[in-house]
C-alpha positions in Angstrom: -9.4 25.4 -6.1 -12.6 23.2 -6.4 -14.1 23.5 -2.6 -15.5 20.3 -0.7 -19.3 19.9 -0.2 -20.7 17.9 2.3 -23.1 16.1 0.7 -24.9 14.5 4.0 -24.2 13.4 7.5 -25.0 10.4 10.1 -24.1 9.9 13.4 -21.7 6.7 14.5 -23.1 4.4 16.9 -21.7 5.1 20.3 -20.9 8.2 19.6 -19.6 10.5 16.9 -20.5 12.1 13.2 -19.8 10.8 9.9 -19.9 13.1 7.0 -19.7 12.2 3.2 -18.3 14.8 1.1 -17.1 15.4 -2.4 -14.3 17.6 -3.9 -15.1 17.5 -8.1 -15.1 13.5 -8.6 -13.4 13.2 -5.7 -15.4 11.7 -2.3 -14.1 11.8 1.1 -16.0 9.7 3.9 -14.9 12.2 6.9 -15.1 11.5 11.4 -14.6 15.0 12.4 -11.5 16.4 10.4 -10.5 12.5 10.5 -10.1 11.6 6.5 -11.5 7.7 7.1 -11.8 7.1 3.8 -10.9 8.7 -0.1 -12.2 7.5 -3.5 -8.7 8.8 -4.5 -7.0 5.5 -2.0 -7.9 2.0 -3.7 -4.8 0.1 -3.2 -4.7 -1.5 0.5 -8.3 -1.9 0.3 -8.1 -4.2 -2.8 -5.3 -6.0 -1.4 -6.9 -6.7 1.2 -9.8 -8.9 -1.3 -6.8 -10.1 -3.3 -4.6 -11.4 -0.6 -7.4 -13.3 0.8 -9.0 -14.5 -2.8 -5.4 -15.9 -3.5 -5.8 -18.4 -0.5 -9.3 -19.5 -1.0 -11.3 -21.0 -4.2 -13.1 -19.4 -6.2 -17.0 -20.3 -4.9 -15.7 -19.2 -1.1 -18.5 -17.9 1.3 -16.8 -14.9 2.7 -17.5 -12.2 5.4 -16.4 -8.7 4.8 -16.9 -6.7 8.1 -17.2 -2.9 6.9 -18.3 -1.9 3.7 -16.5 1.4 3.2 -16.0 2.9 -0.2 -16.6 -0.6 -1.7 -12.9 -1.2 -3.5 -12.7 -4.7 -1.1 -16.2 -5.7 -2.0 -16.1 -5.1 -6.3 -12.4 -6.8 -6.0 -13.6 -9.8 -4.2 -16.5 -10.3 -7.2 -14.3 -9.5 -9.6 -11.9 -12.3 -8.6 -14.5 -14.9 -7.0 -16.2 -17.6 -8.8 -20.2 -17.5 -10.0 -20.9 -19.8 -6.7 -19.0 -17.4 -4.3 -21.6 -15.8 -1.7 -20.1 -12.6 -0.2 -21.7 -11.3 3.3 -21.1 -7.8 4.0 -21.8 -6.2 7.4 -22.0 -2.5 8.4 -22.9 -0.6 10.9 -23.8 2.8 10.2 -26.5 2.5 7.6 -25.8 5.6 6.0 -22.7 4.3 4.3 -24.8 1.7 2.3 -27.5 4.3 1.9 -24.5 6.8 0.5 -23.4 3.9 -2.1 -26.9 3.4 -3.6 -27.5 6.6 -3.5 -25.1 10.0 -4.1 -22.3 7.7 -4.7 -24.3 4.9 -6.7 -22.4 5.5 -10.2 -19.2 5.3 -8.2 -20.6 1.7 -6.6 -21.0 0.5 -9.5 -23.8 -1.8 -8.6 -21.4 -4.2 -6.6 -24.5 -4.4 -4.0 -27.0 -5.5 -6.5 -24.3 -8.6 -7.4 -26.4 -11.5 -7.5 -23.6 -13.0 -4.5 -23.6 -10.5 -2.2 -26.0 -10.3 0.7 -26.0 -6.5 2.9 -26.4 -7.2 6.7 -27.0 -4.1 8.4 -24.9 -4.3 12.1 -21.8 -5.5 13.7 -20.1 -8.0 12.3 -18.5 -9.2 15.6 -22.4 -10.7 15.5 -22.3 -12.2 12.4 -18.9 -13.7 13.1 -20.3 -15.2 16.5 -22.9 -16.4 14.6 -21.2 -18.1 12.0 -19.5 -20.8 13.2 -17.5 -23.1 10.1 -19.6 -20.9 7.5 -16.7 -19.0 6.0 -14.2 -19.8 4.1 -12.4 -15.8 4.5 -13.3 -13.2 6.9 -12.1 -9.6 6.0 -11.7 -6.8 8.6 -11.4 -3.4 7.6 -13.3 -1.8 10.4 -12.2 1.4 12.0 -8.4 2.2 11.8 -7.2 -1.7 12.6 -6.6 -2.8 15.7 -5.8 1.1 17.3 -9.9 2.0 17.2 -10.4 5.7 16.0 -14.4 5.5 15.4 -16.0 3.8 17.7 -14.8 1.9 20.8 -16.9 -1.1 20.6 -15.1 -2.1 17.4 -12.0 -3.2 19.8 -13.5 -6.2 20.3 -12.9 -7.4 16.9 -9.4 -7.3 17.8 -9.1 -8.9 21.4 -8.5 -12.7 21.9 -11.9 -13.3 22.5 -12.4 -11.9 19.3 -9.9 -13.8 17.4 -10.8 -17.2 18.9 -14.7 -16.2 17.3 -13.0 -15.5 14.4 -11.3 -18.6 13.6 -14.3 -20.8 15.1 -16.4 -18.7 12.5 -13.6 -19.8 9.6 -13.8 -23.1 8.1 -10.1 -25.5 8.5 -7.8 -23.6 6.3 -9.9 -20.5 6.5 -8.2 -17.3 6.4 -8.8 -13.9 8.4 -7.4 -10.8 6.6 -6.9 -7.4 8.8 -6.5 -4.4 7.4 -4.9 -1.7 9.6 -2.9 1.8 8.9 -0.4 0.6 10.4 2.0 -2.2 12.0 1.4 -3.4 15.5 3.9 -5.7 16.8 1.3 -7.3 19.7 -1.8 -7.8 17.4 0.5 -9.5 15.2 1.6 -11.7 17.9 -1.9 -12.1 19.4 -3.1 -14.0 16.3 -0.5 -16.2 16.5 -1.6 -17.2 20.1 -5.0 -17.1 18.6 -3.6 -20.3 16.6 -3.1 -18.4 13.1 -0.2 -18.9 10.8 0.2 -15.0 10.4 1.6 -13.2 7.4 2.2 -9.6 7.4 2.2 -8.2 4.4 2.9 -3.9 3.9 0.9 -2.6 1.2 0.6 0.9 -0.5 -2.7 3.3 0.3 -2.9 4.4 -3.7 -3.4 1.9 -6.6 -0.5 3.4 -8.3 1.8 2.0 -5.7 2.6 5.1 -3.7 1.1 6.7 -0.7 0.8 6.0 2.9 2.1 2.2 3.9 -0.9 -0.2 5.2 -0.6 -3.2 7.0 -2.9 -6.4 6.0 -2.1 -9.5 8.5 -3.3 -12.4 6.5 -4.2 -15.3 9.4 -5.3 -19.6 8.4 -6.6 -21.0 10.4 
C-alpha cells in the first residue's frame, strides 16, 4: 500500500491546520483527519463551472470564491469565451502557493490564463465590493452552507450575504453554491433572497458515482 506524505502545512485563518498531502498521483487537501478535498473527486466541482457557464455568455466576468484543487476554475476557461475575465479569491494563501508549486503540473497553468486574475482574501469582500460587476458568482467555500473550516465563512450564507450577492450580480446574473449536501432552509433562504433557485444533485467523481453534492443554481 503506497503511504501518504504530507507534503506541507498552513494554518486557516481563525483557526485551524491545513495540510496538503499526496498518496502516488493522488493529492489530498486535509483539515485535521477532515478529507476537504481529492484530486481523485472532479465531478461536483466542474458542475458547479458548467451549470453556471450554461446560463451566462461566453465573455462573462465571473467570481469564483475558493480556489480549491482548481477543477471549477480550468472548467470555467475551458468553456468561457476569449473576453471572459475570471476573478478568483482565496483565503489561505497556501493553497495557491500549493498549485504553482508541488501541485503545478496538476494545475495545469489555469492561473497563468491570460483571464483570470488571483485575489488573495475573502470573497465576501470582493462580493461587497462588486456591485453589478459579475455576471456569475461561484461558491465553493468550506462544506456549503454547514461551515466545517472556518466560522467566518457563514456569512457567505446568511441573508445579508445573499442580498450582497445578488447586488454584486448583474440582472440575470446567477449565483451557483456548492455544498455536500441538501439543506432544505438555505434553499429557501435564497428564494427570500429574490433568486429563482434550482437545485440540482450532482455526483462527487467524474465518472458519475460517489458521494451526492448539492449545487443550488440562484438568477437573479
Amino acid at each position: 500500500m503506497i503511504p501518504r506524505e504530507t507534503i506541507d502545512t498552513t494554518a486557516v485563518p481563525g483557526g485551524g491546520e491545513m495540510r496538503l498531502v499526496r498518496r502516488g498521483s493522488d493529492w489530498f487537501i486535509m483539515l485535521g483527519r477532515e478529507e476537504l478535498m481529492s484530486s481523485r473527486m472532479s465531478g461536483s466541482e466542474e458542475a458547479l463551472a458548467t451549470l453556471a457557464c450554461d446560463r451566462v455568455g461566453p465573455d462573462a466576468r465571473v467570481l469564483v470564491g475558493g480556489y480549491g484543487m482548481g477543477f471549477t476554475l480550468r472548467t470555467l476557461l475551458a468553456r468561457l469565451g476569449p473576453g471572459a475575465k475570471v476573478t478568483v479569491a482565496e483565503l489561505v494563501p497556501a493553497v495557491i502557493a500549493w498549485a504553482r508549486g508541488p501541485m503545478a503540473e496538476f494545475a495545469g497553468g489555469c492561473l497563468d490564463d491570460p483571464r483570470v486574475a488571483v485575489v488573495a482574501g475573502d470573497v465576501g469582500a470582493e462580493i461587497r465590493a462588486g456591485r453589478g460587476r459579475y455576471e456569475a458568482i461561484l461558491l465553493d467555500v468550506d462544506n456549503g452552507p454547514d461551515g466545517l473550516t472556518r466560522k467566518g465563512n457563514d456569512g457567505l450564507y446568511t441573508m445579508a450575504g445573499l442580498t450582497a450577492a445578488k447586488d454584486a450580480l448583474t440582472p440575470g446574473g446567477v449565483l451557483a453554491v456548492w455544498s455536500a449536501a441538501s439543506d432544505d432552509v438555505f434553499a429557501r433562504r435564497m428564494r427570500d433572497a429574490g433568486f429563482v433557485v434550482d437545485e440540482v444533485v450532482v455526483r462527487a467523481r467524474a465518472s458519475g458515482k460517489g458521494a451526492r453534492h448539492v449545487i443550488w443554481v440562484g438568477v437573479r
